[in-house]
ZALOLUM-446526 format. One record per residue (C-alpha): residue number from 0; residue in one letter; x, y, z. Coordinates in steps of 0.5 Angstrom, whole numbers. Last residue first. Example, Ala and Ser with C-alpha at 12.3 -4.5 7.8 and 13.67 -1.06 7.14 Angstrom:
BEGIN
(rec 1 s (27 -2 14))
(rec 0 a (25 -9 16))
REM end
This chain:
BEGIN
(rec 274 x (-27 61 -15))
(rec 273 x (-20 63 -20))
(rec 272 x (-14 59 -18))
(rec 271 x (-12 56 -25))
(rec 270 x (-5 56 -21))
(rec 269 x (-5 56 -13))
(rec 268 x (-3 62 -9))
(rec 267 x (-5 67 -14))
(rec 266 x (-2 70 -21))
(rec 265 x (3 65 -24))
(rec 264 x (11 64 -25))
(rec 263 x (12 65 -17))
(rec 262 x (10 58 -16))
(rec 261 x (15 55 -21))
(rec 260 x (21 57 -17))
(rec 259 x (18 55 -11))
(rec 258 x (16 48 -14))
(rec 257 x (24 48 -17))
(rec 256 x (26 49 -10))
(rec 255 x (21 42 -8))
(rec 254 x (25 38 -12))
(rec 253 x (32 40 -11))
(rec 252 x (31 39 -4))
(rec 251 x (27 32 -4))
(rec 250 x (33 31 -9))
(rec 249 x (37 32 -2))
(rec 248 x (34 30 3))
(rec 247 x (33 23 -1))
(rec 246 x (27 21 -5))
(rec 245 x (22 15 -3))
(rec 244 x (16 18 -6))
(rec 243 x (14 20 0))
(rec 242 x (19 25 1))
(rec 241 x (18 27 -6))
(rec 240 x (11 29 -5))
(rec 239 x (12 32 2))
(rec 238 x (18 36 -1))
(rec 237 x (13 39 -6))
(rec 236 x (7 41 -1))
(rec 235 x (12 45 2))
(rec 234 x (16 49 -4))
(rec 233 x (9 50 -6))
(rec 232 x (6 52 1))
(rec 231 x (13 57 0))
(rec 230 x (11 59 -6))
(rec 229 x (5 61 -4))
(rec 228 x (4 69 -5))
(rec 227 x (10 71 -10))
(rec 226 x (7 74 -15))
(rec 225 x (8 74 -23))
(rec 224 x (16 74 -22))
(rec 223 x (18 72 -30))
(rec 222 x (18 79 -31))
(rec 221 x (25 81 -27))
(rec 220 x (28 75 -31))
(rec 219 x (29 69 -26))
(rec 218 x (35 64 -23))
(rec 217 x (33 57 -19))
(rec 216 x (36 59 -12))
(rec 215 x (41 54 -9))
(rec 214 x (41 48 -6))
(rec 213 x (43 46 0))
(rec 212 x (44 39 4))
(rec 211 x (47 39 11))
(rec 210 x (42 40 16))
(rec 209 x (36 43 10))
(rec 208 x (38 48 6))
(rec 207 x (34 53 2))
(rec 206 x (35 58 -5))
(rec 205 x (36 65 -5))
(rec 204 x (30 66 -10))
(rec 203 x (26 66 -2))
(rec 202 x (30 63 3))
(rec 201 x (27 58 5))
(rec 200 x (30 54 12))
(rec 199 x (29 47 13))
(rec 198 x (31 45 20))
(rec 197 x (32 37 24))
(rec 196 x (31 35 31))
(rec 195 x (28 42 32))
(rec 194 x (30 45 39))
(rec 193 x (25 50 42))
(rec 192 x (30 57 44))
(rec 191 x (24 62 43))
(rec 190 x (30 66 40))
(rec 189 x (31 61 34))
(rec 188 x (24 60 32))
(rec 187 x (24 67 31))
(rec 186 x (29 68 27))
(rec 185 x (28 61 23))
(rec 184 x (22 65 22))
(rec 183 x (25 71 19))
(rec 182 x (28 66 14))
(rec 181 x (24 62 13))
(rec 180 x (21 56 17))
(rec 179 x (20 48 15))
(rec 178 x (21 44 21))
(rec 177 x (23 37 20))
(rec 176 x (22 29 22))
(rec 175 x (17 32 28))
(rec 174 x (19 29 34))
(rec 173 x (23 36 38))
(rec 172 x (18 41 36))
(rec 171 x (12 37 39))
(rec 170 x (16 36 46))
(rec 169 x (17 43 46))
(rec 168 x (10 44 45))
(rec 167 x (10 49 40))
(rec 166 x (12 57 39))
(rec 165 x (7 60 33))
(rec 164 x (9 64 27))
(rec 163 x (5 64 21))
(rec 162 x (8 59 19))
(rec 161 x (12 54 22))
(rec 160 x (12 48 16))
(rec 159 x (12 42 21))
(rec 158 x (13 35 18))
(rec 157 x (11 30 21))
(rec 156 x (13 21 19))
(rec 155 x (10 17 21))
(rec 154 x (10 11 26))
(rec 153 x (3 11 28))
(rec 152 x (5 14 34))
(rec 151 x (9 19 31))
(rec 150 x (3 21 27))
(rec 149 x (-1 22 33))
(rec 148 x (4 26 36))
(rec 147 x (4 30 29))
(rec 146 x (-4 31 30))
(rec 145 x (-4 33 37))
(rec 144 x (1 39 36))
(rec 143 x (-3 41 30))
(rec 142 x (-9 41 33))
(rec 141 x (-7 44 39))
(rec 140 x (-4 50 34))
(rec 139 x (-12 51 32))
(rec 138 x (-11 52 25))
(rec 137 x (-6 57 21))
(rec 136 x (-1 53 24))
(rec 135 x (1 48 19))
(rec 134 x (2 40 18))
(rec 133 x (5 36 13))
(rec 132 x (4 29 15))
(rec 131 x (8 24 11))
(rec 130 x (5 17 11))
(rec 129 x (8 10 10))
(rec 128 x (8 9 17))
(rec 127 x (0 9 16))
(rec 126 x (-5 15 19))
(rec 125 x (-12 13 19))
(rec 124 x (-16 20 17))
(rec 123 x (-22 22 20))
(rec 122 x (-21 22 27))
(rec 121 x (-17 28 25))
(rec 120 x (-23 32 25))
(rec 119 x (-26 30 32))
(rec 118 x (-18 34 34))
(rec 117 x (-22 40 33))
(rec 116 x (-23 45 26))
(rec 115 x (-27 51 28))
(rec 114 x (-21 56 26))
(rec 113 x (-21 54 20))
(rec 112 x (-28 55 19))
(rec 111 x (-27 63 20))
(rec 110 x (-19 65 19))
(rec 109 x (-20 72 18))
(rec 108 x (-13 73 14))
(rec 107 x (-9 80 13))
(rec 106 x (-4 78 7))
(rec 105 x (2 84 5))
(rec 104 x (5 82 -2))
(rec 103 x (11 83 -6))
(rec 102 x (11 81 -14))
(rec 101 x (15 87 -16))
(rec 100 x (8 90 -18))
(rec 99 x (5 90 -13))
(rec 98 x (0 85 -9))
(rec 97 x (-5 87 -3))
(rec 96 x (-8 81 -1))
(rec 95 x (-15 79 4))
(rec 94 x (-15 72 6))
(rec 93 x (-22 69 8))
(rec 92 x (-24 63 12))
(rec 91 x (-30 60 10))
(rec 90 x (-36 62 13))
(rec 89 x (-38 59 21))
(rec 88 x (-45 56 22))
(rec 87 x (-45 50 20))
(rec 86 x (-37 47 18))
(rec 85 x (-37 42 12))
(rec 84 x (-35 36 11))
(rec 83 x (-29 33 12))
(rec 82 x (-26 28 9))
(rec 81 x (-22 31 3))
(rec 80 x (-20 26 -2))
(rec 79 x (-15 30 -8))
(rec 78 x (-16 28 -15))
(rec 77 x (-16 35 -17))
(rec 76 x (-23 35 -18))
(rec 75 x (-24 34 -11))
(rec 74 x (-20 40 -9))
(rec 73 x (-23 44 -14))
(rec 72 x (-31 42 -11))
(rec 71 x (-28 42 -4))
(rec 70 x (-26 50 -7))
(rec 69 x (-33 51 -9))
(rec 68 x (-38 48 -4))
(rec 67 x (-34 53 2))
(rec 66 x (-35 59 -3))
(rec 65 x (-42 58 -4))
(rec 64 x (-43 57 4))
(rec 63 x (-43 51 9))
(rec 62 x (-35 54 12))
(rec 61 x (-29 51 11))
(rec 60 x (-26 46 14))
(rec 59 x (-19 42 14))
(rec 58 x (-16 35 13))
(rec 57 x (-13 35 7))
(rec 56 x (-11 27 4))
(rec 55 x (-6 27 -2))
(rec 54 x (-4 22 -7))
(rec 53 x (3 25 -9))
(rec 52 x (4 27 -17))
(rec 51 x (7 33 -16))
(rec 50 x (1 37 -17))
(rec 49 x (-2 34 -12))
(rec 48 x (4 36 -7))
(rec 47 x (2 42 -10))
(rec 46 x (-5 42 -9))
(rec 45 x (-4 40 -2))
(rec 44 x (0 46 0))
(rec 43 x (-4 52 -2))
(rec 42 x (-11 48 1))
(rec 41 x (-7 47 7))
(rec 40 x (-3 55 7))
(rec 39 x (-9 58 5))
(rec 38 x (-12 60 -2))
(rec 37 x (-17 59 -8))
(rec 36 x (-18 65 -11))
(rec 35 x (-22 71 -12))
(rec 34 x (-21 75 -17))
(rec 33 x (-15 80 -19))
(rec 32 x (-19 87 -16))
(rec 31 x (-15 93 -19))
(rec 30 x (-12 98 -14))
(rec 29 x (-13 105 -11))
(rec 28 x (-8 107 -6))
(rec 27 x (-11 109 2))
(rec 26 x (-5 110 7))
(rec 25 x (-5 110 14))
(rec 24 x (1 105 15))
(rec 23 x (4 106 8))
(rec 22 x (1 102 2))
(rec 21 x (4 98 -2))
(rec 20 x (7 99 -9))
(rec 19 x (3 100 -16))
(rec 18 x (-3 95 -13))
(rec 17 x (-7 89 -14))
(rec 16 x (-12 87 -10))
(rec 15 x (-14 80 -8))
(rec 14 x (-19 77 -5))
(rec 13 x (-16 70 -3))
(rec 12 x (-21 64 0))
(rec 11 x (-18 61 5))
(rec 10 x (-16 53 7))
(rec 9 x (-12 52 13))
(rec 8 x (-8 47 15))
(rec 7 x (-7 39 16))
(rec 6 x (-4 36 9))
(rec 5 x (-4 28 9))
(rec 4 x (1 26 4))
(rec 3 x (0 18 2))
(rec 2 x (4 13 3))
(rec 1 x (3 6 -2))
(rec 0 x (0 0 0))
REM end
């Protein structure tokens, strides 16, 4: 039986705007409306490890409106098997992005039914030690905690990708396979003194190295960078899917580099990502 990635995160919809440049503290500028798009880091990170031909199980809630109907109809579509239905009473989260022209963008996020998913909803996947989990922290961070104890039980391997920034349970920090963070992350991840037995740092179109393996960035023209909004959940998503494919660090590394790479070439966190 083969492994699988199992995604635990969020999953938004994106109402972006597009700008010259970003605004000042206080500042009011005009923009052009992109759309709304399919987003969040769990639904970002479970397309791009379905892109790389991994099967792929997310575990995330959205709310029981038409946006809620029609991003579990895009993940289905894509082949990816989603267990949870959705959340009554609650609107699907909400991601609010402002994107200028060099690629750049600042996000606000209401996190909506993202933020009722509850250690109920992880009963809904039976974990296999042939799985990854990858897990981020735009839902409940208890949930995460419980859900990488819980791969580890089965035998598992887990994987936190600490984005937005928020300090674990040591003990969680200390079982994950690999902490995925940035560079400001790393920071942050540094100063709270948690011990990640293993780190994955990003460093943008720098490159990334996790332990002793790096790899450098992939070079772009100026007018290939469309937007720069989840080339980190694509880099994420990537390594999964070739984790569980059976690739070593590295050319794990290298495969998820080339997804970041690529996720930068489009407009929106996912490609095709129109609602």
């Amino acid at each position: 039986m083969s492994g699988r990635v199992i995604i635990l995160g969020s999953l938004n919809v994106d109402v972006v705007t597009r700008v010259e440049r970003l605004p000042r503290a206080g500042e009011t500028l005009l923009g052009e409306p992109e759309g709304r798009l399919a987003g969040g880091k769990g639904g970002n990170q479970a397309m791009a490890a379905r892109r790389a031909g991994a099967s792929v199980v997310m575990l995330g809630l959205v709310g029981y409106d038409g946006d809620g109907a029609a991003y579990l109809a895009r993940l289905q579509d894509a082949g990816i098997e989603v267990p949870l239905p959705a959340a009554h009473d609650v609107p699907t989260g909400t991601a609010y992005i402002t994107l200028d022209e060099a690629g750049e963008n600042t996000i606000v996020v209401a996190p909506g039914a993202n933020a009722a998913l509850s250690d109920a909803g992880l009963d809904a996947v039976d974990l296999r030690a042939e799985d990854v989990l990858l897990a981020s922290l735009e839902v409940p961070l208890q949930v995460v905690e419980n859900a990488v104890r819980r791969a580890k039980d089965a035998g598992a391997r887990a994987f936190i990708n600490m984005a937005p920034y928020a300090a674990l349970s040591p003990d969680v920090i200390a079982m994950a396979d690999a902490v995925i963070v940035n560079e400001s992350e790393m920071r942050l991840l540094a100063e709270s003194g948690l011990m990640p037995t293993s780190l994955v740092v990003t460093f943008g179109s720098a490159g990334a190295r996790w332990d002793g393996a790096e790899v450098t960035g992939i070079p772009l023209d100026s007018g290939q960078v469309v937007d720069t909004a989840g080339a980190g959940d694509a880099f994420c998503g990537a390594l999964a899917a070739a984790l569980v494919d059976g690739e070593d660090q590295e050319s794990a590394l290298a495969a998820a580099n080339r997804a970041g790479a690529e996720a930068v070439q489009w407009s929106g966190a996912q490609p095709d990502a129109h609602l």
